[in-house]
VEXSE-652794 format. One record per residue: chain; x, y, z of N, C-alpha, C in turn; residue number from 1. Coordinates in nm, 2 decimals. Atoms other than C-alpha are relative to their C-alpha. Layout:
BEGIN
[atom 'A',[X,Y,Z],[X,Y,Z],[X,Y,Z],NUM]
...
END
This chain:
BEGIN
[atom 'A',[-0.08,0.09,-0.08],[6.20,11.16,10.02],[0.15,0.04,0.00],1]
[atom 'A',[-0.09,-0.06,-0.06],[6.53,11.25,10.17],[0.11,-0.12,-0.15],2]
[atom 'A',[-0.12,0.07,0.12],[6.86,11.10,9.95],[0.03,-0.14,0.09],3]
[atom 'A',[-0.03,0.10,-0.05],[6.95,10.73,10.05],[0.17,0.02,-0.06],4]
[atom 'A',[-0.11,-0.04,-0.02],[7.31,10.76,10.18],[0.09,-0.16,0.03],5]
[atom 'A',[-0.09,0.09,-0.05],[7.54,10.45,10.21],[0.10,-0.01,0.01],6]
[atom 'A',[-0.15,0.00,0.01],[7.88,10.40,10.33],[0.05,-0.09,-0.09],7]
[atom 'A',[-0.08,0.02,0.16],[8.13,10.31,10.04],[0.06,-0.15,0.06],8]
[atom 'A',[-0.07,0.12,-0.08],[8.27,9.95,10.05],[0.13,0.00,-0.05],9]
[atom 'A',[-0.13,0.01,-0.04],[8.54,9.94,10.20],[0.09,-0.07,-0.03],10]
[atom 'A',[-0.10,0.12,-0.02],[8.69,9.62,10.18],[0.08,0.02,-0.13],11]
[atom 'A',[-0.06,-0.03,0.09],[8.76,9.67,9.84],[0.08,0.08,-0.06],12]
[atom 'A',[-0.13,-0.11,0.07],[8.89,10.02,9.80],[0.12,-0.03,0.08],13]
[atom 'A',[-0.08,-0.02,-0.11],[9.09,9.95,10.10],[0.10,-0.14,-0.10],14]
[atom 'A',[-0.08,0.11,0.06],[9.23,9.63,9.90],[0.06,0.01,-0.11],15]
[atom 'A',[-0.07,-0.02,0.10],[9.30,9.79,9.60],[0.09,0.13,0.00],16]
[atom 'A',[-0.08,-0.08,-0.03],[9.44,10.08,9.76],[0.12,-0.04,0.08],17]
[atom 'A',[-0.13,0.05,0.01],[9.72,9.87,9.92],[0.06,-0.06,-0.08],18]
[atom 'A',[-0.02,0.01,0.12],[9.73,9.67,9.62],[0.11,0.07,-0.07],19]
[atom 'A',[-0.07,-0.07,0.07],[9.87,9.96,9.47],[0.11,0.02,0.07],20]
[atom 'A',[-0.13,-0.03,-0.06],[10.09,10.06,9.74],[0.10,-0.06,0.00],21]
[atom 'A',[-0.10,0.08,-0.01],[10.24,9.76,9.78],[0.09,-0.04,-0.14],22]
[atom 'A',[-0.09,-0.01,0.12],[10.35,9.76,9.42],[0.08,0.03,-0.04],23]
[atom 'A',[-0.09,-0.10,0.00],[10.50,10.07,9.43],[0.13,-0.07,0.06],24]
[atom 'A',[-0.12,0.05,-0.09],[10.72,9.90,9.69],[0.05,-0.10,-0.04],25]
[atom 'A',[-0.07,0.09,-0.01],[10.80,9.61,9.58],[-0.01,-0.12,0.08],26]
[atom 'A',[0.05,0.14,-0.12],[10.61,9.41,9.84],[-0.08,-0.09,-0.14],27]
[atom 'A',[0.08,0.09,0.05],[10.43,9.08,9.71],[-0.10,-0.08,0.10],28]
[atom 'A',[0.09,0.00,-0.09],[10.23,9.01,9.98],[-0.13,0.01,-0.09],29]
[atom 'A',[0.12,-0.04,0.06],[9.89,8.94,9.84],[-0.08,0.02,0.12],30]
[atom 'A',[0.11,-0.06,-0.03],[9.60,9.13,9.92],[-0.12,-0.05,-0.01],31]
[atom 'A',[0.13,0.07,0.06],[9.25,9.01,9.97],[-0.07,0.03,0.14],32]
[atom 'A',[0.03,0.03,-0.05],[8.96,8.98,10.15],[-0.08,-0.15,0.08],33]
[atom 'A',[0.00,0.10,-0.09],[8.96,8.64,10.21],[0.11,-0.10,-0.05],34]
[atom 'A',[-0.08,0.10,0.02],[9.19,8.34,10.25],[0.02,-0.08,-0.05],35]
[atom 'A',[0.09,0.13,0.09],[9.23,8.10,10.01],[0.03,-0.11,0.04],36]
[atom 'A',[-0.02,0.16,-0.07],[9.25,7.72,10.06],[0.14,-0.03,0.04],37]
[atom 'A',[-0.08,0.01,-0.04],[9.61,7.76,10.03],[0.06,0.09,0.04],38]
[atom 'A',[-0.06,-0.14,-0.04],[9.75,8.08,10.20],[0.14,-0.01,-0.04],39]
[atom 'A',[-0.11,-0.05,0.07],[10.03,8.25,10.05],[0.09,0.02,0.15],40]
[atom 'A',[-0.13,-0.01,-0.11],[10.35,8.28,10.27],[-0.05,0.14,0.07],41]
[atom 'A',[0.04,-0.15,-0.05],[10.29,8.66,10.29],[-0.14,0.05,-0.06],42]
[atom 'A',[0.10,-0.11,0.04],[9.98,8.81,10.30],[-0.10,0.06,0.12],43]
[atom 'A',[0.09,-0.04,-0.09],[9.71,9.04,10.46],[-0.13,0.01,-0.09],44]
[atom 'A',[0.12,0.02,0.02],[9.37,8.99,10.47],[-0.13,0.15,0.06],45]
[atom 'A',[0.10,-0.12,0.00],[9.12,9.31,10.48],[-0.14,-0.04,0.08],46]
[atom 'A',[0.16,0.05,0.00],[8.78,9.24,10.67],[-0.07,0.18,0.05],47]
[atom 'A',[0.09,-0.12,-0.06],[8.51,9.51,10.76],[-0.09,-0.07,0.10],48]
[atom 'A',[0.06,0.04,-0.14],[8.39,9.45,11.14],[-0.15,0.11,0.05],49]
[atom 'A',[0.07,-0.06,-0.10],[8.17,9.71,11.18],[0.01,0.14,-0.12],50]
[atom 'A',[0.06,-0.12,0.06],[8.00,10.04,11.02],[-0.08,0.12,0.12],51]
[atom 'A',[0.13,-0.10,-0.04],[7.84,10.37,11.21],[0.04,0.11,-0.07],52]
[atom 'A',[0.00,-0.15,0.06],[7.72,10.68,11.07],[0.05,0.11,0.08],53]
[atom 'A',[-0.03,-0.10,-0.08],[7.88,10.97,11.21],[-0.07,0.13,-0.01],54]
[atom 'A',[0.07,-0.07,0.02],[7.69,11.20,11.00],[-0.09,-0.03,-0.15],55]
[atom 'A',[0.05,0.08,0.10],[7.44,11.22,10.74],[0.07,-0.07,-0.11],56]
[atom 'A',[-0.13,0.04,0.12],[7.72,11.16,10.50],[0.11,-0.08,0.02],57]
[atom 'A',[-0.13,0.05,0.00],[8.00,11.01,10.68],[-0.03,-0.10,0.07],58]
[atom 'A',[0.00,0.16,-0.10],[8.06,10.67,10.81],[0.12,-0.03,0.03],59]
[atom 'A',[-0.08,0.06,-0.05],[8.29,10.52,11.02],[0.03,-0.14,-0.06],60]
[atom 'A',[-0.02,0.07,0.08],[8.40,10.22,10.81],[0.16,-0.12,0.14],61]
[atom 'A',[-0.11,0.05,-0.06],[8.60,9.96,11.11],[0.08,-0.12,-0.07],62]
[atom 'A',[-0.06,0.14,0.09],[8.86,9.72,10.91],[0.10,-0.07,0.12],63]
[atom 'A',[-0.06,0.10,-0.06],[9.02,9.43,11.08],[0.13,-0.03,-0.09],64]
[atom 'A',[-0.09,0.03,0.08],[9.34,9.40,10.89],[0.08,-0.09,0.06],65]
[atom 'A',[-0.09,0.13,-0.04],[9.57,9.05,10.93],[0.13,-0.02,-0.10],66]
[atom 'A',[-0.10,0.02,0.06],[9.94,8.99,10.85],[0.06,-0.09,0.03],67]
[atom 'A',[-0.04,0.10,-0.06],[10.06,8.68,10.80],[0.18,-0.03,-0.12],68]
[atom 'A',[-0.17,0.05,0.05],[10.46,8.57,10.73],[0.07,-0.11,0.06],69]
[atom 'A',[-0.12,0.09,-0.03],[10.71,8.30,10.76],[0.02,-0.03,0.14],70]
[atom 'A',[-0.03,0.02,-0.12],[10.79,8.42,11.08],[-0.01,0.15,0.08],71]
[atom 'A',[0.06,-0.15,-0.12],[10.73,8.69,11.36],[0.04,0.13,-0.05],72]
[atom 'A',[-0.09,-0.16,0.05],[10.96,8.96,11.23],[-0.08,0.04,-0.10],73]
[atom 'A',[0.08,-0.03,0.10],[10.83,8.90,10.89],[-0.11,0.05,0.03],74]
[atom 'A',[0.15,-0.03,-0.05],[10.50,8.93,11.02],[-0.02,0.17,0.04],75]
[atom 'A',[0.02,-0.13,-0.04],[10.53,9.24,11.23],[0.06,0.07,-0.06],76]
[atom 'A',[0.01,-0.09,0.06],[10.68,9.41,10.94],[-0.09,0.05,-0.07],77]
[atom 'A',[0.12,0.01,0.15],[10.44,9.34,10.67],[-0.11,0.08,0.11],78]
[atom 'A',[0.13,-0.07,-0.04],[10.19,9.50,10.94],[0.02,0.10,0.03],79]
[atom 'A',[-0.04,-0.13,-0.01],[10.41,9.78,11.03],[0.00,0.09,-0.13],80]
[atom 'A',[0.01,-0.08,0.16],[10.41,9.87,10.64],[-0.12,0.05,0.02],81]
[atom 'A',[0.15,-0.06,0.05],[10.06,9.79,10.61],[-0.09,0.13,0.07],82]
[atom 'A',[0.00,-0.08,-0.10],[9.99,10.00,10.93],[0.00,0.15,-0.07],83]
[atom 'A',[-0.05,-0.21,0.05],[10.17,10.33,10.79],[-0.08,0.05,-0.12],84]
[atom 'A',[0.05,-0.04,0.11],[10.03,10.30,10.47],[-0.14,0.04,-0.02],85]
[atom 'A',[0.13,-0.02,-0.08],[9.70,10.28,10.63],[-0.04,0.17,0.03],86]
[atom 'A',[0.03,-0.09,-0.04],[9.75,10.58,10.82],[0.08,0.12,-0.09],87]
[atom 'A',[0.03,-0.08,0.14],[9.85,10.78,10.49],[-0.08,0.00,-0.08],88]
[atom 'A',[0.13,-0.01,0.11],[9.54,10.76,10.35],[-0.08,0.13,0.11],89]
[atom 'A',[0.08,-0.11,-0.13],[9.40,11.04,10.67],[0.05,0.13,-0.13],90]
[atom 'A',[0.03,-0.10,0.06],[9.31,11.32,10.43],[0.05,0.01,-0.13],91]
[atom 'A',[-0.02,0.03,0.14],[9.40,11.18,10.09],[-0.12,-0.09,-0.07],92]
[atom 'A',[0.12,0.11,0.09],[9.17,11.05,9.78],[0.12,-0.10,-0.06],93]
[atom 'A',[-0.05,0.04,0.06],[9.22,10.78,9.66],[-0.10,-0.13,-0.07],94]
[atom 'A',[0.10,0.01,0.09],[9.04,10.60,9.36],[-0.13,0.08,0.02],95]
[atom 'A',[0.13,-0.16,0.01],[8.80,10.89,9.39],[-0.06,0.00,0.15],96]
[atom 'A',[0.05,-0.01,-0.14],[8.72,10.81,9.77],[0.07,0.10,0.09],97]
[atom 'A',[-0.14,-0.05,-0.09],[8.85,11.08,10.03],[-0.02,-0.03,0.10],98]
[atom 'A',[0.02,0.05,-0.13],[8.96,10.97,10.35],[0.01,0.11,0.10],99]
[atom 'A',[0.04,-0.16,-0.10],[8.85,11.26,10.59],[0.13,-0.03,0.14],100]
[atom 'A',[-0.10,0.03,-0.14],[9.04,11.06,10.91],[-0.02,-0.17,-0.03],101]
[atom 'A',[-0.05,0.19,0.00],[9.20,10.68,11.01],[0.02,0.04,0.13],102]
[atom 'A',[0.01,0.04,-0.11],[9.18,10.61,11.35],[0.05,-0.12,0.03],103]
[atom 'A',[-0.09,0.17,-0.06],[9.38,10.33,11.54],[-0.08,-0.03,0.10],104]
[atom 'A',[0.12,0.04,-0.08],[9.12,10.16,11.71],[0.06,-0.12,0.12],105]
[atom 'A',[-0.09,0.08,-0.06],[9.41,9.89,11.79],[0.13,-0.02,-0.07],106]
[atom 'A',[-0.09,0.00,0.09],[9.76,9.90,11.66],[0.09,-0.13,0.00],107]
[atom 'A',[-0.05,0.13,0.07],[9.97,9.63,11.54],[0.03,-0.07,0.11],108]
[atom 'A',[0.01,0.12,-0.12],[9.98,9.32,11.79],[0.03,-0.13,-0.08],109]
[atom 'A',[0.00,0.13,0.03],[10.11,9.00,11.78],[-0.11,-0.11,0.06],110]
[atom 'A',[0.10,0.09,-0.02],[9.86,8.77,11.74],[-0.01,-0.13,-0.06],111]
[atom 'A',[-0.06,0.12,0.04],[9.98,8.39,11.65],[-0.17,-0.07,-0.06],112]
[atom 'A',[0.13,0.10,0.01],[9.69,8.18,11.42],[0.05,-0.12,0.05],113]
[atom 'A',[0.04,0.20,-0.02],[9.65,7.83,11.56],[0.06,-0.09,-0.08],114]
[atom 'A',[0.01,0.07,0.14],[9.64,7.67,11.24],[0.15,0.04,-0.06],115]
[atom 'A',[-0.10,-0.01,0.18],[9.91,7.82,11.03],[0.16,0.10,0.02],116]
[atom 'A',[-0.09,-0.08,-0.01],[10.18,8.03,11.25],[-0.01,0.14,0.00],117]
[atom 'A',[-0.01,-0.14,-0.02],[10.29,8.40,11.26],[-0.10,0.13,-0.04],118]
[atom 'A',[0.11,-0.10,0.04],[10.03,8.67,11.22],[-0.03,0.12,0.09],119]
[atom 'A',[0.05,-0.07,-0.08],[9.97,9.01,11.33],[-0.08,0.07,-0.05],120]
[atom 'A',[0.13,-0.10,0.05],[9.71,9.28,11.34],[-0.02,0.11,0.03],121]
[atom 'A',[0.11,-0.11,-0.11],[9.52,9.61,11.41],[-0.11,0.00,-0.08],122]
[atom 'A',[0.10,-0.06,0.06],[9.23,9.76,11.36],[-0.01,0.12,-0.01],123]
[atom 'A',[0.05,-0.10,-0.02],[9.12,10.06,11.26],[-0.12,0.11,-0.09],124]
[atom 'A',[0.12,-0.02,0.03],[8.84,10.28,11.17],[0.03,0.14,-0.14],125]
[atom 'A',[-0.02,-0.09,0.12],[8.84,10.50,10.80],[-0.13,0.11,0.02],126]
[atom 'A',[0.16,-0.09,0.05],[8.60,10.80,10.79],[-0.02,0.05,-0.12],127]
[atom 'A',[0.03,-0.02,0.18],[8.46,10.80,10.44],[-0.13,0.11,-0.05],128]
[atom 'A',[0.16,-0.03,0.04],[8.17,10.99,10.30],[-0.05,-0.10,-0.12],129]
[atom 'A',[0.10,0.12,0.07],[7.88,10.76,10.17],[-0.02,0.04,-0.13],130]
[atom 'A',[0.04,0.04,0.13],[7.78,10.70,9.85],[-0.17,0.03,-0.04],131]
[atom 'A',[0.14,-0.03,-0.03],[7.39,10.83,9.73],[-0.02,-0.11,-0.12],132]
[atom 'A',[0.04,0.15,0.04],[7.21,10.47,9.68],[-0.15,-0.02,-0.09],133]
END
């Protein structure tokens, strides 16, 4: 039987790899993948929308990332950070994962929640090699 290959999860390296960045910096913006009852002034939210294999090994990993602040500016910086920091992970490891390529599938947009005020977003797609399961 052939090796069972799965793509690595994402949500979380991707959460602890801004985590870290944002430390370095000095942001406090929390990190997560999901919202809690009471959302924090500043934060972004990590989801994974979508997975395809590209090869036997590599997967396409698509994340939905969300930035939410005070107010618009705030907002579309905190996504402009998160954004760049994003796309410095294209051919770096990091906690032992390497990111082959980052793809901007949609780049940073204002996109207002309903509920709660200023928030923007992109998406975009990580190519990882999978994990043998």
């Amino acid at each position: 039987m052939a090796e069972v290959i799965a793509a690595v999860g994402v949500e979380a390296f991707y959460v602890a790899y801004l985590k870290a960045q944002f430390a370095t910096r000095s942001e406090t913006a929390r990190v997560a993948t999901k919202v809690p009852p009471t959302r924090p002034d500043r934060m972004v939210r990590a989801s994974l929308i979508g997975t395809v294999r590209q090869t036997l090994v590599h997967f396409y990993s698509r994340l939905l990332v969300e930035c939410w602040a005070p107010t618009e500016t705030d907002a579309a910086d905190l996504a402009m950070l998160a954004y760049a920091l994003t796309n410095a992970l294209e051919g770096e490891v990091s906690s032992g994962e390497f990111v082959s390529q980052v793809v901007t599938v949609g780049g940073p947009a204002n996109n207002p929640d309903p509920d709660v005020g200023p928030r923007y977003q992109f998406t975009v797609d990580l190519l990882m090699t999978g994990a043998v399961i």
